[in-house]
C-alpha positions, 0 to 999 in steps of 0.5 A: 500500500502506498499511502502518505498523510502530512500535516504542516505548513506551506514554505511559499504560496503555490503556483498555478501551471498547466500542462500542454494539456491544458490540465491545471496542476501545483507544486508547493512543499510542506514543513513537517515537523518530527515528532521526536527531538534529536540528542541535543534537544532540537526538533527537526522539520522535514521539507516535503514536496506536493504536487496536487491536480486539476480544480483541487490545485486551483483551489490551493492556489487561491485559497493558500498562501506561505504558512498555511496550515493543510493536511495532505493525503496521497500517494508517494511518487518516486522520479529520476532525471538527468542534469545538465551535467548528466548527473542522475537525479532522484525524486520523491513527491507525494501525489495528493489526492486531498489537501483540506485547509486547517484554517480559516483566513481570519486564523492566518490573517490573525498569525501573520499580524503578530510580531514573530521574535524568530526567523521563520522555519518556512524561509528555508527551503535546504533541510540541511541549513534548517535547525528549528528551536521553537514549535513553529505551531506553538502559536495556535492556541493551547498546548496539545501533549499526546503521550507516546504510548498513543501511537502504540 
């Protein structure tokens, strides 16, 4: 079974393209972060690339902007291309076949008018530059603790 499930926020607003076709399509990735922290106490994010089809990429286009909060659920698609140098390279997408908005406009309005004290975690796109030290979601109301016995 192929099946994938994430729920984070957008790095930047995605934008409409269509193939030769004329089939509406987006790219964005999403910021999710691990559920665990690494030895030193850091909470790592992972950058997960989405690419969504037809009246349900419209709809993400309009309606999304850098910071939204989705759930994505589709299916992992694997790839491979070669460069201009003729280096082989891999990719990995998750196909969506839904993306529901977690919330509302007033809720990302709100967000983005409070003055942030920290770099943003969905200013970088390189995993390997990004060390994020607070809960990017802390911000969103009361704390939710689930305790690890849960996922058992």
């Amino acid at each position: 079974m192929n099946r994938a499930m994430l729920v984070g926020r957008l790095t930047a607003k995605p934008e409409l393209r269509y193939t030769s076709a004329n089939l509406p399509f987006a790219r964005f990735t999403v910021a999710v972060n691990r559920t665990f922290t690494s030895r030193d106490g850091q909470r790592e994010t992972d950058f997960i690339g989405v690419v969504v089809w037809r009246k349900q990429a419209e709809n993400v286009c309009n309606f999304l902007d850098k910071g939204s909060l989705v759930s994505v659920e589709g299916r992992i698609q694997t790839g491979s291309y070669d460069d201009k140098d003729g280096n082989k390279r891999y990719t990995m997408d998750v196909v969506a076949d839904s993306v529901q908005f977690l919330e509302s406009r007033a809720q990302r309005d709100s967000r983005e008018s409070m003055p942030s004290t920290s770099p943003s975690p969905y200013d970088y796109q390189n995993t390997n530059d990004v060390n994020i030290e607070d809960d990017p979601f802390a911000d969103f109301g009361d704390s939710v603790s689930i305790d690890d016995n849960f996922l058992e």
